[in-house]
VOGU-3710 file (C-alpha; in Angstrom, 3 decimals, decimal comma):
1> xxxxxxxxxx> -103,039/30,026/49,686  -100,184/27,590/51,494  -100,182/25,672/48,131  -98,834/28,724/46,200  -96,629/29,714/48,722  -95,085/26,246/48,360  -95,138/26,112/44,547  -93,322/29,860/45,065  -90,651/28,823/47,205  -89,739/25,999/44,687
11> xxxxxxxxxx> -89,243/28,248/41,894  -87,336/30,190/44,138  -84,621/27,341/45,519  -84,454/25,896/42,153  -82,403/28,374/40,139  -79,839/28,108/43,418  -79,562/24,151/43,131  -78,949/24,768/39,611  -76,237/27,044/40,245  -74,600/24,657/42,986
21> xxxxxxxxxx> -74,701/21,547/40,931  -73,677/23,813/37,966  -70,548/24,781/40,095  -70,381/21,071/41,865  -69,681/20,100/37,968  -67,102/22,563/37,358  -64,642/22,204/40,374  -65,374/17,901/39,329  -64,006/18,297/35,947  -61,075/21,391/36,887
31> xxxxxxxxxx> -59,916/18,366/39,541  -59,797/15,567/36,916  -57,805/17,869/34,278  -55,517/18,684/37,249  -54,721/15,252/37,817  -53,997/14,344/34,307  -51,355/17,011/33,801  -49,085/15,529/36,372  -47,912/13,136/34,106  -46,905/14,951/31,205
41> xxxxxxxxxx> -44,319/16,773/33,359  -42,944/13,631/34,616  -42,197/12,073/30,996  -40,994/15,504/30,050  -38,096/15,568/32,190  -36,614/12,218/31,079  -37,032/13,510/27,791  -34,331/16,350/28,391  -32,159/14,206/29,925  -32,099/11,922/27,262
51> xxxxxxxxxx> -31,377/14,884/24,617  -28,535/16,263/26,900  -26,700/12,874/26,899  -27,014/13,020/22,978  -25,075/15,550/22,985  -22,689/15,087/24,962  -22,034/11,781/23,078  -21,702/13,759/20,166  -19,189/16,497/22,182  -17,020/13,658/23,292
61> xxxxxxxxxx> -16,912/12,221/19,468  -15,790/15,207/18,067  -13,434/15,690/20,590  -11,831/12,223/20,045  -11,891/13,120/16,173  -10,055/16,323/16,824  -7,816/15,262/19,051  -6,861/11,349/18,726  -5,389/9,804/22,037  -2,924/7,234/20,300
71> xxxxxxxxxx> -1,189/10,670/18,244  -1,024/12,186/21,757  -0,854/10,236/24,493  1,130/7,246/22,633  3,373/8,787/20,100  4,822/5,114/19,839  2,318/3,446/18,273  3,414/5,183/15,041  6,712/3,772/15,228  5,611/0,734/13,171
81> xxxxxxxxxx> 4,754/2,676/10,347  8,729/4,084/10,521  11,515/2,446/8,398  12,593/-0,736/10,179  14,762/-2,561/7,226  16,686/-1,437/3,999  16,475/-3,591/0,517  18,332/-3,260/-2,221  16,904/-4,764/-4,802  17,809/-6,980/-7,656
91> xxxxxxxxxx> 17,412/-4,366/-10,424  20,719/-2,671/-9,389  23,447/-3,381/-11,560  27,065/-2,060/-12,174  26,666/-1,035/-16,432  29,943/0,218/-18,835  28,035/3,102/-20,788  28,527/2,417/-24,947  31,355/3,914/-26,100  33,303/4,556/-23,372
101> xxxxxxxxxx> 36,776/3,245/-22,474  36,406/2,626/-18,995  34,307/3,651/-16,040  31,271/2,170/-14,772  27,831/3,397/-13,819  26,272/1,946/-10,614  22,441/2,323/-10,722  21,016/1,353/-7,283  17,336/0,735/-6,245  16,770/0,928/-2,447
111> xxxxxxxxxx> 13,706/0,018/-0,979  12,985/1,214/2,970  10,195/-1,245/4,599  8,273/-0,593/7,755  7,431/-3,260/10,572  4,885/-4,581/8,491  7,384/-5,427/5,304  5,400/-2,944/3,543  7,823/-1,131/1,163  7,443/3,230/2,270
121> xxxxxxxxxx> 8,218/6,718/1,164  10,061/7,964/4,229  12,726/10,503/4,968  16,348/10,315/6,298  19,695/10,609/4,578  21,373/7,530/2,605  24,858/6,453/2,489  26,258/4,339/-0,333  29,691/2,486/0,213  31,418/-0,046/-2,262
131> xxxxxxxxxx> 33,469/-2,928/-1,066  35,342/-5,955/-2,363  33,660/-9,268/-2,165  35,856/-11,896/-0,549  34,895/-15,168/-1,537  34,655/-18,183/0,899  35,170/-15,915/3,569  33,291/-16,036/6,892  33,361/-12,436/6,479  32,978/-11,748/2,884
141> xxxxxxxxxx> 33,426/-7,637/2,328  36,474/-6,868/1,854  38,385/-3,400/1,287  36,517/0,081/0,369  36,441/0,456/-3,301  34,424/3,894/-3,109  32,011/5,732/-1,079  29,985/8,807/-2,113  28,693/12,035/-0,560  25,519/11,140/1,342
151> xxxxxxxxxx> 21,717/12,031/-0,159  19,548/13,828/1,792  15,907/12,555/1,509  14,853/14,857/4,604  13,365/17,744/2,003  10,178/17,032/0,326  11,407/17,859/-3,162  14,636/16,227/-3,148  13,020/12,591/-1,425  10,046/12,780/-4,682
161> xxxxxxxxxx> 13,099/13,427/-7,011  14,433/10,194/-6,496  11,083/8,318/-5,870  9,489/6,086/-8,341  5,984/5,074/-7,634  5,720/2,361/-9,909  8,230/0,347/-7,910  7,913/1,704/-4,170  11,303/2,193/-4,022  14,219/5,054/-4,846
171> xxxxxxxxxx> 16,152/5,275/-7,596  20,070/6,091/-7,633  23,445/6,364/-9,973  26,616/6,721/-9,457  29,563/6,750/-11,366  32,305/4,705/-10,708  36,004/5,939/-12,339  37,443/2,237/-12,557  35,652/-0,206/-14,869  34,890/-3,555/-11,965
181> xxxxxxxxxx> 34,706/-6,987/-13,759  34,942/-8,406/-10,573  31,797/-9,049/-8,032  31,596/-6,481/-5,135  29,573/-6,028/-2,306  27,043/-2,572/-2,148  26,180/-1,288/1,389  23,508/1,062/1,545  22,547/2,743/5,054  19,731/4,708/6,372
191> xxxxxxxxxx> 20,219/7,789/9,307  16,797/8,650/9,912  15,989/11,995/11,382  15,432/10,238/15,108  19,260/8,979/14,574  18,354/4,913/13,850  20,831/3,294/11,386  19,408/0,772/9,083  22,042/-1,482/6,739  21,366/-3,455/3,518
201> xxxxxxxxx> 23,611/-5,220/1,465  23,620/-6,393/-1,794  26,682/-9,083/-3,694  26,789/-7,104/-7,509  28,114/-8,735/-10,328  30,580/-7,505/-12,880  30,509/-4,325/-14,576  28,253/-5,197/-17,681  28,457/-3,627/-21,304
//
């Protein structure tokens, strides 16, 4: 009789240390998937960090791109790009026209270089004067043979009207009433819209037929 008593209990207990170690099992495994989550949230944070300082690299690029400093801030630093010397170059010449009696044509070539000797399409308005070439003369132009009405190269259509590509320079003629065998001296001068004067000058020869 005690032995079946004992073998009864057994069964009884049994299902209820199953249960416990079922359970022991359980809260074991919830505890160890706990403790591996903590880490994921700790590299996800760096993460967004990392993304936000993408973009604001990318914010402060276009920024820059929209909105350059040195056209800004430092307006100067495009003054080396502005006309710093006039050249007249050889290809003017004083020319009789066929057929004609007297009077000259005076076809000048004026060339307007930047800090960089780098020959520009800028605007401002030229003046062209004509003088007398002294010879041997510490200060060789003389008296004012002519002087014509200034060109405006401020408008866009008028400074490409003159302009030829080809040689980086402007083209110009002018007639002159009195036919000059004699050499003269050709001053050209540059107002630019800012109120700088530039000079060239250039010795011509004789008219030439």
């Amino acid at each position: 009789m005690d032995s079946r008593l004992a073998i009864y209990d057994l069964r009884c207990v049994y299902p209820s240390v199953r249960r416990i170690g079922y359970f022991a099992v359980c809260l074991l495994c919830a505890v160890q998937v706990g403790g591996c989550s903590r880490p994921q949230r700790d590299i996800s944070v760096p993460a967004a960090h990392g993304a936000d300082r993408e973009g604001e690299r990318a914010k402060t690029t276009d920024d820059a791109a929209s909105n350059p400093p040195s056209a800004i801030r430092h307006p100067q630093l495009a003054a080396g790009f502005a006309p710093a010397k006039v050249s007249v170059l050889p290809l003017t010449e004083l020319s009789v026209p066929a057929g004609t009696g007297s009077g000259a044509t005076l076809t000048v070539y004026v060339a307007l270089l930047d800090a960089f000797g780098v020959q520009i399409k800028a605007p401002g308005v030229l003046r062209f004067e004509l003088y007398d070439y002294v010879p041997r003369s510490a200060e060789p132009k003389g008296q004012r043979i002519a002087i014509w009405p200034d060109i405006d190269l401020t408008r866009p259509a008028d400074n490409h009207k003159y302009w030829r590509d080809f040689l980086r320079a402007y083209e110009f003629a002018f007639e002159l009433q009195a036919d000059r065998t004699k050499p003269c001296i050709l001053e050209v001068t540059c107002i630019s819209p800012d109120g700088r004067r530039l000079s060239g000058e250039y010795v011509l020869k004789g008219a030439q037929t």
